[in-house]
Structures are given as C-alpha cells and as structure tokens.
N, C-alpha and C positions, 0 to 999 in steps of 0.2 A: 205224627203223621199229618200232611196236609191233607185237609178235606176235600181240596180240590182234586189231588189227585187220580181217584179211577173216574171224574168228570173229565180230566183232560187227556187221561190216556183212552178214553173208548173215543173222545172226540179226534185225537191224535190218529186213531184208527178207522177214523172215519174219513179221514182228508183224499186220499186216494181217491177213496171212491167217489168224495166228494168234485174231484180233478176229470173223473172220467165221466161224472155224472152232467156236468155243466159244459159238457159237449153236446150232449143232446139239448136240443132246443128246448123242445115239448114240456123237459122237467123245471129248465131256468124259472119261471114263475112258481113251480111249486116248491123250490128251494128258498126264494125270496120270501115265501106267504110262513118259511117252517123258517129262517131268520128271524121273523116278529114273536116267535111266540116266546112269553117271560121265564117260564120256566125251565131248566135245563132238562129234566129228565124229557116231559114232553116234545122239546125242540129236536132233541136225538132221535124218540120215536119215530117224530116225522121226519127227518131227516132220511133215517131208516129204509122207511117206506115210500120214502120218494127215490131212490136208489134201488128198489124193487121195480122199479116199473108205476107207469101212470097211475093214481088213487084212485078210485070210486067215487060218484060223489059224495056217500053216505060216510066214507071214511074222513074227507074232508070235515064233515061236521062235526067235530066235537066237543065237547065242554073243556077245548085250550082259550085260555086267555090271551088273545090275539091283542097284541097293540100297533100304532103305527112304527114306532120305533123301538130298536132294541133298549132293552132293560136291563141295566146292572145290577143283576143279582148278589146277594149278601152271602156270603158265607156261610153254610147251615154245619153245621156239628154232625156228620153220622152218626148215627146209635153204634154204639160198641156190642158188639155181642156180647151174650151174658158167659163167664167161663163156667166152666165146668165143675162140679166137687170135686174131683181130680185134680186142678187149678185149682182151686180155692183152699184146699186142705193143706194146713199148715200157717195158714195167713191169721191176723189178729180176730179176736172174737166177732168184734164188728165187722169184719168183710166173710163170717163163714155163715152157712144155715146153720140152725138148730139139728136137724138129721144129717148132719155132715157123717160119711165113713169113720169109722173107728180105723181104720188101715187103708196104705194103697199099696198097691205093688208097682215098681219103678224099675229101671233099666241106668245105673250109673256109668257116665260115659266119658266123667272126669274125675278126679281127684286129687286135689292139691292141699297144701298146706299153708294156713297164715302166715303172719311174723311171731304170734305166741306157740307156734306148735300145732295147733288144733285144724284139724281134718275140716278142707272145702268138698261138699261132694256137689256132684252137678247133674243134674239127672237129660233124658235124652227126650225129656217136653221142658225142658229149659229152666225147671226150679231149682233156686241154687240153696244149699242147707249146708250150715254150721256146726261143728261138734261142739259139745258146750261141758264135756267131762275130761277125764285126762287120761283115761281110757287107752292102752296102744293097740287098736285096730290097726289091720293088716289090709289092705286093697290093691291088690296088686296087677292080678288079669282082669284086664279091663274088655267089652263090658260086665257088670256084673250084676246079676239078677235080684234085687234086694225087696225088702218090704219098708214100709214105715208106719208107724203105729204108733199114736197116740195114746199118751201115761193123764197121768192125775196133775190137776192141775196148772195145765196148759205147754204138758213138756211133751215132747217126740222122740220116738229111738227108734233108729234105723241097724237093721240088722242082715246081712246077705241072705239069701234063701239054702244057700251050698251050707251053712250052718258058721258058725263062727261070735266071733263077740258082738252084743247089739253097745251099739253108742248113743248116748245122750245127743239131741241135735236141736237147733231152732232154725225155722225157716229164715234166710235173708233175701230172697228175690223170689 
C-alpha cells in the first residue's frame, strides 16, 4: 500500500472545495498562508478551516511551522495497526503473544484442494489454512461454521462445529 495514499485521497477530496473556495476573495490569502505550512496533516487542517469560513485570529496562531516556501515532504511509513489474536492465531511463535487463544471460531467460505490432495480452507477474515493429514474430510455446504484449536506442539485441527472429522492443519496466509 502506498503511504501516500489516504494523503492524496482526503486532498483529492478536498479540490472542489478547494475550486469554490478561491472564488471567494476574502479566503485567497488564507489558502496561500495554509500552502506554506510543511506538514501535510496540518496544511489539510487548515485548508479545512479555511473552507469553513474566515479563521479567528486565535486560530491562525498555532504551533504550524510556517515557511516561505512549500516543502517537500518525505514519505513517512503509517503505523499499521496492531492485528488481533484472532489474526494472529495460527502464525509462527515469533508473531503470536504468550496468551494467545487455545481456539477460534471461523466461518469457512472456501474450500479447495492442492495439486497433492490436501484441503485449502479459506476463512471469511481471509486466513488461508492448509490440511497437513490425509484425512478425507467432507466440506461441502459452504458457509460452514467451524472451530480451530490448537494441539501440542505447534499443530492445529480444524473441525466443523455441525460435528464431523477434525483435520490436522497449518496456517499459510
């Protein structure tokens, strides 16, 4: 994902107003003074608020770093949100907590099979799991309500909740 992007779609959404805004006179210098300022988040603010109608002059003052000229901002990395133990479960030791769930419950909303045989299931928050036994489970009426729970020693079995055979599984996505 580019990091630019929800900077350039809120700015993208912002042009209109920016088209009706620079017919008014009164605002043209307070759009010029919200040009200068370096950072992106802040420049939209005031962009914002100059589209609202005339500033205050108390709003004018704030701790923006105003330059003469625009400034080429760098790329910044968003924070990625943290997933969830629901997301997390199933992934290698290193990407789980310590108190990770013993079980989740899932909603499979795919079912395919490799080139050796062995059951792809696909769940409906988009983790993809592997059978790793040779097992002939049945998956037929799709969706279907299942659980997955973690065995000894870093293995998982997934089993429908309508009852039926659990399978050996490893998480792949």
């Amino acid at each position: 994902m580019n990091v630019m992007t929800p900077f350039k779609n809120r700015l993208a959404a912002l042009v209109p107003l920016l088209i009706v805004a620079s017919v008014q006179a009164d605002n043209e210098d307070v759009i010029a003074r919200c040009a200068r300022i370096a950072t992106p988040d802040d420049r939209i603010l005031c962009l914002e608020n100059a589209l609202r109608g005339p500033l205050p002059a108390e709003a004018t003052k704030t701790a923006v770093e105003v330059t003469a000229e625009p400034v080429d901002m760098p790329q910044q990395a968003l924070p990625e949100p943290e997933p969830s133990e629901v997301e997390r479960f199933g992934l290698p030791e290193d990407q789980r907590k310590p108190d990770a769930p013993a079980s989740i419950d899932v909603v499979i909303v795919a079912v395919s099979e490799n080139a050796y045989g062995k059951l792809i299931f696909t769940t409906d928050s988009g983790q993809v799991w592997q059978q790793t036994d040779s097992r002939n489970a049945r998956y037929r009426d799709l969706p279907i309500d299942a659980t997955i729970r973690s065995g000894v020693s870093g293995s998982y079995f997934i089993k429908p909740r309508s009852g039926g055979i659990s399978s050996r599984i490893k998480r792949i996505r």
